[in-house]
C-alpha positions as semicolon CSV with decimal commas, in nm:
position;residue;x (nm);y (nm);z (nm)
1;X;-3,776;0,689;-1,279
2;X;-3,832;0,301;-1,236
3;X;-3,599;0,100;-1,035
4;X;-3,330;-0,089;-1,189
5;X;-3,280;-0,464;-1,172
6;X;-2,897;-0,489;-1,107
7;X;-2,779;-0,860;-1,043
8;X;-2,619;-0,895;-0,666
9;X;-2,445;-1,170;-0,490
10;X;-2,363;-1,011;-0,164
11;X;-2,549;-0,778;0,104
12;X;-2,275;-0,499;0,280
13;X;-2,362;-0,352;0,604
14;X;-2,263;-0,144;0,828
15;X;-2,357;-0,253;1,200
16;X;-2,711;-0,323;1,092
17;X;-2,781;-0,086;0,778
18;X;-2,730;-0,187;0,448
19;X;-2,465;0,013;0,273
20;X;-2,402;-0,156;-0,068
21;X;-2,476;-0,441;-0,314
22;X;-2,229;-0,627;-0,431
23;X;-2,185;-0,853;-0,779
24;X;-1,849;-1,010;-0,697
25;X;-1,686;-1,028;-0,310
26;X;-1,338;-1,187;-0,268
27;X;-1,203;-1,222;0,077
28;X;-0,795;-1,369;0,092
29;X;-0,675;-1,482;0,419
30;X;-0,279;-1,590;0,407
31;X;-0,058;-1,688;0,683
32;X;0,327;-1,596;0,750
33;X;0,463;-1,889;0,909
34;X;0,748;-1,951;1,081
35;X;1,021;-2,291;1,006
36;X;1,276;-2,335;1,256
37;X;1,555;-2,644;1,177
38;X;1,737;-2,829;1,426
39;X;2,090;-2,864;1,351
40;X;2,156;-3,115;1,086
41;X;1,759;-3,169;1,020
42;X;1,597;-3,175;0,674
43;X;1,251;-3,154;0,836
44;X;1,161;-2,841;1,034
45;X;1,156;-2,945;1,404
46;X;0,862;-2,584;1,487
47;X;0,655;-2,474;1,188
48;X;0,399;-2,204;1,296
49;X;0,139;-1,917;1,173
50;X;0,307;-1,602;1,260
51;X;0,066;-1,342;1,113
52;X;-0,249;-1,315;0,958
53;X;-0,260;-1,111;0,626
54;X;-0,669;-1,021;0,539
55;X;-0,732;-0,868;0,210
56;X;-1,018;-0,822;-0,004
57;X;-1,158;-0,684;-0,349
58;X;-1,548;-0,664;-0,441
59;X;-1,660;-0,595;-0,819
60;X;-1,928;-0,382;-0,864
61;X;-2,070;-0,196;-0,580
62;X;-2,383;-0,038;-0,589
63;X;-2,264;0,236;-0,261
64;X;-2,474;0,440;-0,066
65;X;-2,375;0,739;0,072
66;X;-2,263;0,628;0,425
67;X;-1,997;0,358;0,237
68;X;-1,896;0,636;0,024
69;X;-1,799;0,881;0,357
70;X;-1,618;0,544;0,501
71;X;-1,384;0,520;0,241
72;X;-1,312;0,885;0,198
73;X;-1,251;0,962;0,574
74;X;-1,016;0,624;0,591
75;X;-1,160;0,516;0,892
76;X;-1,151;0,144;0,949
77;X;-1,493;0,002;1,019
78;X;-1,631;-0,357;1,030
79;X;-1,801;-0,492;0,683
80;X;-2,044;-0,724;0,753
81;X;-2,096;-0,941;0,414
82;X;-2,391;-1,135;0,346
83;X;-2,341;-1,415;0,030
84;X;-2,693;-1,557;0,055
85;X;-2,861;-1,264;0,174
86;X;-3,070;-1,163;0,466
87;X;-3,233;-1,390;0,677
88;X;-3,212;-1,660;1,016
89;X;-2,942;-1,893;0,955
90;X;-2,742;-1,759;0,689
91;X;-2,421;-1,684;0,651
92;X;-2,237;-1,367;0,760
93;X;-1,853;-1,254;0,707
94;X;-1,724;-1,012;0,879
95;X;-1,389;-0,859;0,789
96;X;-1,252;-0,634;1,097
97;X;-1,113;-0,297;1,069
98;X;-1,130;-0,270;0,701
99;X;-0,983;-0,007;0,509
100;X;-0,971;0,062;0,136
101;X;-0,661;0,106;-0,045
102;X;-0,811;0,200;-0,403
103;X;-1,140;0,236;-0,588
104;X;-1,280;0,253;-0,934
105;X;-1,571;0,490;-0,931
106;X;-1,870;0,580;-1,164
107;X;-2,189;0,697;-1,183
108;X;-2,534;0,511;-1,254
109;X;-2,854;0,503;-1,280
110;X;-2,822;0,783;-1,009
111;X;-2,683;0,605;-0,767
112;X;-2,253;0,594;-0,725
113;X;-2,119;0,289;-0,845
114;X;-1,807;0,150;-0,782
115;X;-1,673;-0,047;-1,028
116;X;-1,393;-0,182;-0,816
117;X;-1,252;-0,156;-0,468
118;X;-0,969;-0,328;-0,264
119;X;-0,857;-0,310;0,068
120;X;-0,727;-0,484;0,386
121;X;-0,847;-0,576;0,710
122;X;-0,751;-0,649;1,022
123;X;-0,936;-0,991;1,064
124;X;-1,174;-1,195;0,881
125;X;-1,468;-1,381;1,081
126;X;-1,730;-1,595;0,949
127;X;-2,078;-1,697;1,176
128;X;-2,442;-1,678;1,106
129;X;-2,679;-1,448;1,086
130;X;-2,919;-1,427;1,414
């Protein structure tokens, strides 16, 4: 059976094994903050973050097996994302105790595809690759 040429923008791994391609990764980071007034101000007199909200959705997955047990045993686990691929220098995002909250599976060319997949995390870190 020859190998398929499926377009990728993004490496997954898991510690250091590669557990998916990915076409499309979107990582949202928003902040709760916090305004406190003193009396008879218009301005706030304390604005600050109060929690971190980390979500994420990726677009076509091309999932190995190990990515597939992840999501099914809901055990959070560290993503490791690479945009420009493998190699010195590059970039790496991590997001932190992810967990998946819904998926859009099929089947293709052998291999299980998922056609979409959301979830949460409990950070989002971005570094280089060593």
């Amino acid at each position: 059976m020859p190998t398929p040429l499926i377009a990728t923008n993004a490496i997954i791994k898991v510690g250091s094994e590669t557990v998916a391609l990915a076409r499309s990764v979107k990582i949202t980071v928003e902040y709760e903050t916090l305004k406190e007034y003193a009396f008879g101000s218009e301005t706030p007199a304390v604005i600050a973050k109060t929690k971190k909200n980390v979500s994420f959705s990726f677009e076509r997955l091309l999932a190995d097996d190990m990515l597939l047990q992840k999501i099914e045993s809901e055990t959070p686990t560290t993503l490791s994302i690479l945009p420009e691929g493998e190699g010195s220098g590059k970039p790496v995002w991590n997001l932190i105790d992810a967990l998946f909250t819904s998926l859009d599976r099929s089947l293709e060319y052998g291999e299980a595809a998922i056609e979409s997949a959301e979830g949460v995390a409990k950070d989002f870190q971005t570094g280089t690759q060593q």
